[in-house]
N, C-alpha and C positions, 0 to 999 in steps of 0.2 A: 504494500500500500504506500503510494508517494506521497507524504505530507507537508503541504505546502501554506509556510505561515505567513501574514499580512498583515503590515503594521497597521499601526492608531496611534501615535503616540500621543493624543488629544484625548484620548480612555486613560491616559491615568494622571493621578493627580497630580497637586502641584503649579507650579510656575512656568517655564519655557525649559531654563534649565532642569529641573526636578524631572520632566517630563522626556528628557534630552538620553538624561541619563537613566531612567529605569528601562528608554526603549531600548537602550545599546544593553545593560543586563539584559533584557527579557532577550535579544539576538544572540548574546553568548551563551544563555541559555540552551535556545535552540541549536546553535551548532553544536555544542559538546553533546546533546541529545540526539544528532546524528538527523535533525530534521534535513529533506531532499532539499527546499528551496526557501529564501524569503525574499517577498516581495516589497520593496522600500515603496510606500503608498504616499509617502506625507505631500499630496496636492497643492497645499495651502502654502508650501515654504515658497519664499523667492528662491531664483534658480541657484545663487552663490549659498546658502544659507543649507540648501538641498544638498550639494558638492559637497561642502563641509560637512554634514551628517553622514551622506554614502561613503565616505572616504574614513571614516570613523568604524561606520558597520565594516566596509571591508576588511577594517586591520581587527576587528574585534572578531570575527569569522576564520581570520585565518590564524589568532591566535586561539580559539577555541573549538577551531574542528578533531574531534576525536571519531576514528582513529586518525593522524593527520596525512592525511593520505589526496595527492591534487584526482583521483579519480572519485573517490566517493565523500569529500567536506560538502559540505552547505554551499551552496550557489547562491548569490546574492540576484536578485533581479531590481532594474529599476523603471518604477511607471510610468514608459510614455516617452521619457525623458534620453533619446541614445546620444546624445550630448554628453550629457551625465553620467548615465553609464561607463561610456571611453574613457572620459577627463578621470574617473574615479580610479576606473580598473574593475567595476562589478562583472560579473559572469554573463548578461545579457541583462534582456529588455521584457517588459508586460505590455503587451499595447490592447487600446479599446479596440474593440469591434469595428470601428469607423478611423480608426489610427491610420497610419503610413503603412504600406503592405509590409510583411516578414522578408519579401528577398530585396527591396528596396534598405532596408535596415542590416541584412548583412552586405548589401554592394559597401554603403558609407561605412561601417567597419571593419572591412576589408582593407579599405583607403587606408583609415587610420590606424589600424592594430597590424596590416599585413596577414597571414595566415591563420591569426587566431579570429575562430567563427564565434560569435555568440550565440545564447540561447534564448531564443524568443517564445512568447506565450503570447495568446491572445484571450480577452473574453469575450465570452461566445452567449447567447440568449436563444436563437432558434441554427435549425438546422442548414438554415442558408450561410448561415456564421459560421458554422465548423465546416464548412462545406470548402468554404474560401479560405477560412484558414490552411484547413489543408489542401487545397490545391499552390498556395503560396508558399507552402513549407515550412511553415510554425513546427514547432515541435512540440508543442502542445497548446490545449486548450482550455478554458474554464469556463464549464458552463454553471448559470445561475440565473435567477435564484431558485434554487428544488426544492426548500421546505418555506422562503419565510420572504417574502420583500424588503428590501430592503430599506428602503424610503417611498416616499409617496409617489415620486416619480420613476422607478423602478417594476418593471413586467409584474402580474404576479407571476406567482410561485408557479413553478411547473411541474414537480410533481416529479417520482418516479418513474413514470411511463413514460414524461417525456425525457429523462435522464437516460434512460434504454435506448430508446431511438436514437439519439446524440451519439451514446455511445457507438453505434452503428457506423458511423463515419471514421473515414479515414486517418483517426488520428489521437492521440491518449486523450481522453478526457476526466475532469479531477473535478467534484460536484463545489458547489459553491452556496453558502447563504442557509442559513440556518442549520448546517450541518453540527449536530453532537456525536458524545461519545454513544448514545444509545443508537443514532440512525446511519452513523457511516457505513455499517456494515452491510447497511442494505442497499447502500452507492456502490460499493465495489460487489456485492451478487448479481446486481443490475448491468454491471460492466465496467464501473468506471476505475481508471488506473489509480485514482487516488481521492483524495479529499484535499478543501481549502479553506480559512476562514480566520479570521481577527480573534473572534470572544472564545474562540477556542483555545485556541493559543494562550492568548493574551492573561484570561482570568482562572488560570490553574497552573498549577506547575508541569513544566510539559515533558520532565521526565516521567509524569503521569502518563500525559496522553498518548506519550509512545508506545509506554508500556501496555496500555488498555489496546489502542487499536493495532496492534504490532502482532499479538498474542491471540 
């Protein structure tokens, strides 16, 4: 099961800083916990402000990936942002549904990295979405949301039936949105290669949540 965590850093308390630093613990967290990816979400920062955070989770990922091994640590991804990602050094990119295509984002860091590919993800809501992702060659996908909405202007919930279909397409898919430890299980019997989510992560200790949905 690939588990893939998603910041907030505006879920926990505090000030800017207090807030700065519980999210770079909750990442080091995750990587000695052996989680597959984290996604740096914070929308709201200005771009230099973002730079200076990613650049922070990176060095906090590669001092805390257990076992330290450069094939199986934590992969950092960044949202949206392949500016940011490059200038950092993170392991690739999250892009929307309506973002800049997956082969358009490895031509431009091709340019700048040379040889090394990044890993792109997209999110995905219907099946015309995984469709394209995978014909553009994402390497994965996030569909959502399957139990819960997310805000008011967000699809609803789709359900596992359509989580089944999705996964039918071309390409891993990892369920998104109100995923817990009671319901993941029934994400990956339905097909999907993993799970994703913020309050999951975020509000438990996640050498928990490995251990529950790992087992």
């Amino acid at each position: 099961m690939l588990l893939y965590y998603i910041t907030d850093r505006i879920q926990f308390a505090g000030d800017e800083d207090s807030q700065r630093r519980a999210l770079l613990n909750k990442i080091a967290e995750a990587a000695a916990c052996g989680i597959d990816f984290i996604q740096l979400r914070e929308k709201d920062l200005p771009v230099r402000d973002l730079e200076s955070l990613a650049r922070a989770a990176v060095q906090t990922i590669q001092e805390n990936s257990e076992p330290k091994n450069q094939q199986s640590r934590t992969r950092l991804l960044i949202n949206s942002r392949v500016d940011v990602a490059i200038a950092c050094g993170a392991d690739g990119v999250h892009l929307r549904s309506d973002d800049i295509p997956p082969r358009d984002v490895r031509s431009v860091w091709t340019v700048a990295c040379g040889d090394s590919l990044p890993i792109v993800a997209v999110s995905c809501h219907t099946t015309a979405d995984l469709a394209c992702a995978a014909s553009e060659g994402a390497d994965f996908a996030v569909f959502a949301p399957v139990f819960e909405k997310k805000d008011a202007s967000s699809p609803p919930a789709a359900g596992l039936t359509a989580l089944r279909e999705a996964c039918r397409q071309n390409i891993p898919v990892l369920a998104l949105g109100g995923v817990n430890l009671k319901n993941a299980r029934s994400c990956i019997e339905v097909g999907a290669a993993g799970v994703a989510g913020i309050r999951l992560f975020q509000e438990r200790k996640i050498a928990e949540v490995v251990r529950i949905l790992r087992h």
